[in-house]
N, C-alpha and C positions, 0 to 999 in steps of 0.2 A: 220573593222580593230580593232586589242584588244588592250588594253592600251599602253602591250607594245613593240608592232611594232615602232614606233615611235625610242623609246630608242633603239632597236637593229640594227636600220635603221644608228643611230649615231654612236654608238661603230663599226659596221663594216664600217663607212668610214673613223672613227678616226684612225682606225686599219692599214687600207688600207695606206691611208694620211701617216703615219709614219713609214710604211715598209721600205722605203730606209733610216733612219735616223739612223746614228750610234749610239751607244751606248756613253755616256758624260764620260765613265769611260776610253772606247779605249779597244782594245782587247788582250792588254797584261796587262793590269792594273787587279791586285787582287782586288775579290769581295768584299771582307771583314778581317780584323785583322784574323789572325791564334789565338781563342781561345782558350785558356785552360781552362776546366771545374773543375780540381781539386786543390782547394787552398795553400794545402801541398805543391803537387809537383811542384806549379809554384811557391813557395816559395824559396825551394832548387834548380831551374833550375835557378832563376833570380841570386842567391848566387852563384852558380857557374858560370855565366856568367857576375856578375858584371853588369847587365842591371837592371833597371829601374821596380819597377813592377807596374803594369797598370789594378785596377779592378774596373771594371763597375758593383755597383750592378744596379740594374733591375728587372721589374715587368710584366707579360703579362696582366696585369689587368692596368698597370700606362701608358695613352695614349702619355706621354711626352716621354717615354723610347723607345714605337713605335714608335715617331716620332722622336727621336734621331737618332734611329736603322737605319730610310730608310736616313732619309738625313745627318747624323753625321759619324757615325760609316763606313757607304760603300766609304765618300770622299776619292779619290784617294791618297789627298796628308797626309790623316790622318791613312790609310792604311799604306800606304809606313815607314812614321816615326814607325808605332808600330811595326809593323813587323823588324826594322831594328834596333831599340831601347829599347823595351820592353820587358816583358812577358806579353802577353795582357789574364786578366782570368774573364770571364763575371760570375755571380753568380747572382741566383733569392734570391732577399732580405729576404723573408718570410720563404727560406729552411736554410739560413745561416744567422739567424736573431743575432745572439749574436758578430756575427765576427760585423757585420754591426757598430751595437751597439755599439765596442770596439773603432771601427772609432768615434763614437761620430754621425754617420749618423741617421738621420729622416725622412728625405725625400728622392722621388726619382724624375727620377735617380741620382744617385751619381756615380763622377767619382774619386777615391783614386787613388793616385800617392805614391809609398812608392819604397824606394831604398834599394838595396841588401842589405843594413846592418838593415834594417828593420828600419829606421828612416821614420817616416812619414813625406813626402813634400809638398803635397798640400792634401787637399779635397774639393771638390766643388758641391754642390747638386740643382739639378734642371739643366733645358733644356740646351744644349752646341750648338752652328749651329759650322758647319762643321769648317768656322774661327776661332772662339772661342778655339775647342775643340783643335784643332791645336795650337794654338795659347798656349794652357795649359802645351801641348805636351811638344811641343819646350823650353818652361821655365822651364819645372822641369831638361830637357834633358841637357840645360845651365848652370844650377844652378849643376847640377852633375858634369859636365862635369868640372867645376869649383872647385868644393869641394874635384874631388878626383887629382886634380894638384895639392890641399893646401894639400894634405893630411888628411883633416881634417874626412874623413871617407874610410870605407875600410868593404871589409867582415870578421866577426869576425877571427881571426887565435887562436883557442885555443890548437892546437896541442901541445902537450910538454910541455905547460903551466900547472901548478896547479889551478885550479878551485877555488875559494872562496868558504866560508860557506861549507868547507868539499864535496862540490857537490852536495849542497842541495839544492833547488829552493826555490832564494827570495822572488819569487811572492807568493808561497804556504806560505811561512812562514808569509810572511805579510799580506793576502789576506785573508787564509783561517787558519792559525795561526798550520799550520801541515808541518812535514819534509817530504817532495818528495825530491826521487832522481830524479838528473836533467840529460839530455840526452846531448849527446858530439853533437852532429846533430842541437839540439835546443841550441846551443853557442853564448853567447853576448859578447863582449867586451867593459868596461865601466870604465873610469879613470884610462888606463892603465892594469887591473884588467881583468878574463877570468870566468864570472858565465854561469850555466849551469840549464837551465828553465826546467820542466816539460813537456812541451809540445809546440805546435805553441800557442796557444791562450796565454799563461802565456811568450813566447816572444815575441810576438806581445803588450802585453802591460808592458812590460819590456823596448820594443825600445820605444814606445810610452812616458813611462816618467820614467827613470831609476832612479832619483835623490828619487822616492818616496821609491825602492825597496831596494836599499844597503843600508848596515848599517850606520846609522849615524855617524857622527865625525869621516869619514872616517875609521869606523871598532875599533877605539881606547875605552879606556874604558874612559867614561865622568866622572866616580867616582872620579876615579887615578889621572884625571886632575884636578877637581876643589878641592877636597880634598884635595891631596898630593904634588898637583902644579907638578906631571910627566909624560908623554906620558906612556901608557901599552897598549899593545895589548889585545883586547877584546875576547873575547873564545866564542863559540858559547854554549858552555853545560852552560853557564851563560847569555845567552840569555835574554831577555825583551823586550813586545810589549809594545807602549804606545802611542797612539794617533796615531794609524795605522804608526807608524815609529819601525825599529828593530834598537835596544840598543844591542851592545856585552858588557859584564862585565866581569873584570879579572879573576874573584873570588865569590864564593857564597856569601862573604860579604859585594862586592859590589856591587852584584844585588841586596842581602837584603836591601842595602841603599838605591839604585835607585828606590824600587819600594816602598819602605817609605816615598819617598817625590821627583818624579821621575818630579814635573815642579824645581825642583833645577837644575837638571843635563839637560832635555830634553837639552835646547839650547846653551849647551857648544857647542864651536867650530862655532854658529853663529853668524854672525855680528848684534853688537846691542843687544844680549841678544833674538835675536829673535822678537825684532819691526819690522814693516813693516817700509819700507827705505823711501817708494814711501811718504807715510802718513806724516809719518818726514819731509819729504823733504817739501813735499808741504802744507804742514797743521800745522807742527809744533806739532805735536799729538803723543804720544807713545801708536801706534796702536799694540797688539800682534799679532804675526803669527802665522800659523797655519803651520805643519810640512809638509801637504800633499802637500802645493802650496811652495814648492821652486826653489831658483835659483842659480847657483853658477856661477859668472863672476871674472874672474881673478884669481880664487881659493878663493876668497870669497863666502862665502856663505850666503841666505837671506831669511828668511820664511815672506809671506804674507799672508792676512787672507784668499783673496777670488782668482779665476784666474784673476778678474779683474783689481785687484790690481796689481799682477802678470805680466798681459798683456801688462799696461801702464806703468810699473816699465820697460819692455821686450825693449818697443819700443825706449827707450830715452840711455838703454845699451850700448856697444862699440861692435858692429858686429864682429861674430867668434870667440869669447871668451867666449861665453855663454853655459853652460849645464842646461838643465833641469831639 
């Protein structure tokens, strides 16, 4: 007898043994999520439909994402929610490595929860059991279902609205310091306000943290104000970057000023002068802030130096008032 008789001796009685056993899923129960493979379209499908978008990146080299895959992803009751709630879009992390990235993902698997208006609501990396994964489902789907009775989110409407920044994309301006025009398809809606992004990647981290992309002091010129002591609308052909934030100035002469001494002006319109609140508060320190980490509660506004400052300033907030 060769080695392995033995072993085929087993598989055909285990085989045998489990022939009458139905299936734990039931035979109307779907296999698996109706995936979407292309991230664009399940973009625009989730927007038009107001659902939940749901991507799993994943690995066929990462053994936790095959073991997600057999016992997470086929649950019937984790089926049922995607399918009836989502757009579920599985993507290999290493073909779509910069989207990943934009998540702030590292590791795998990773399962991203982001809603039609492109707000990110959960992200969670590493292994989910079928509970769990459910259990994630069901909270973002509560937390929606919550947010769009406050009203507090919605899919952009920029129809008929005028566009900010001429229609130029923030993120290019800010990111990559160049005018693109922005597409009516790639539409945010942010502080009332209708800007129009380059592309998915440049609104994808536009929703991700909007307060870093629009112009500061709400668009106004910070010259006019702390000079002149009066509100003036800012112009974009008088533009200025400065610490990865866009400044509009009325006038050539006062962007000349602003960029002659542009920590005068940067934190008009912030509370504090631009101290960290959290530091103050609790330190008693006039810590400076940094433009990129801010927060606006109540329609104040608050620059801190690091996210974690940020994070602990976030948590002690008054819930549903907050912009990023």
């Amino acid at each position: 007898m060769t080695p392995q008789r033995p072993l085929m001796r087993i598989a055909m009685f285990l085989a045998a043994a489990t022939a009458g056993i139905p299936s734990a899923r039931g035979e109307d129960a779907p296999a698996a999520p109706v995936w979407r493979e292309d991230y664009g379209a399940a973009l625009e499908e989730a927007r038009a439909t107001g659902r939940l978008l749901w991507i799993q990146f994943t690995g066929p080299w990462c053994p936790n994402c095959v073991r997600m895959e057999h016992d997470s992803l086929a649950s019937p009751a984790v089926v049922a929610r995607a399918n009836s709630g989502f757009i579920p879009v599985r993507l290999q992390a290493d073909v779509h490595q910069e989207l990943a990235l934009s998540f702030d993902v590292t590791g795998l698997p990773a399962s991203v929860i982001v809603g039609p208006d492109r707000d990110v609501m959960a992200v969670h990396e590493g292994y989910l059991g079928p509970e769990e994964l459910d259990g994630l489902l069901g909270r973002a789907m509560a937390a929606h279902e919550t947010r769009l009775a406050s009203g507090f989110v919605g899919p952009p409407r920029p129809s008929g609205r005028r566009a900010e920044l001429g229609g130029f994309c923030p993120v290019s301006l800010v990111a990559d310091g160049v005018l693109a025009a922005g597409r009516d398809e790639h539409a945010a809606e942010y502080g009332g306000r209708v800007y129009r992004l380059a592309d998915a990647a440049a609104l994808d981290a536009f929703r991700r943290d909007p307060e870093r992309f629009v112009p500061a002091n709400d668009g106004r010129c910070p010259v006019e104000r702390l000079d002149a002591d009066r509100e003036a609308d800012g112009d974009l052909r008088f533009a200025a970057l400065y610490r990865e934030r866009l400044y509009l100035c009325s006038s050539e002469g006062d962007r000349e000023r602003f960029m002659a001494d542009p920590d005068r002006y940067a934190a008009v319109g912030v509370e504090a002068g631009g101290v960290c609140p959290h530091c103050l508060a609790e330190r008693g320190e006039a810590v400076p802030g940094d433009p990129r980490y801010c927060l606006v509660v109540g329609g104040r506004r608050f620059w801190f130096p690091d996210e974690s400052h940020r994070g602990a300033f976030l948590a002690l907030a008054p819930a549903g008032r907050i912009r990023r």
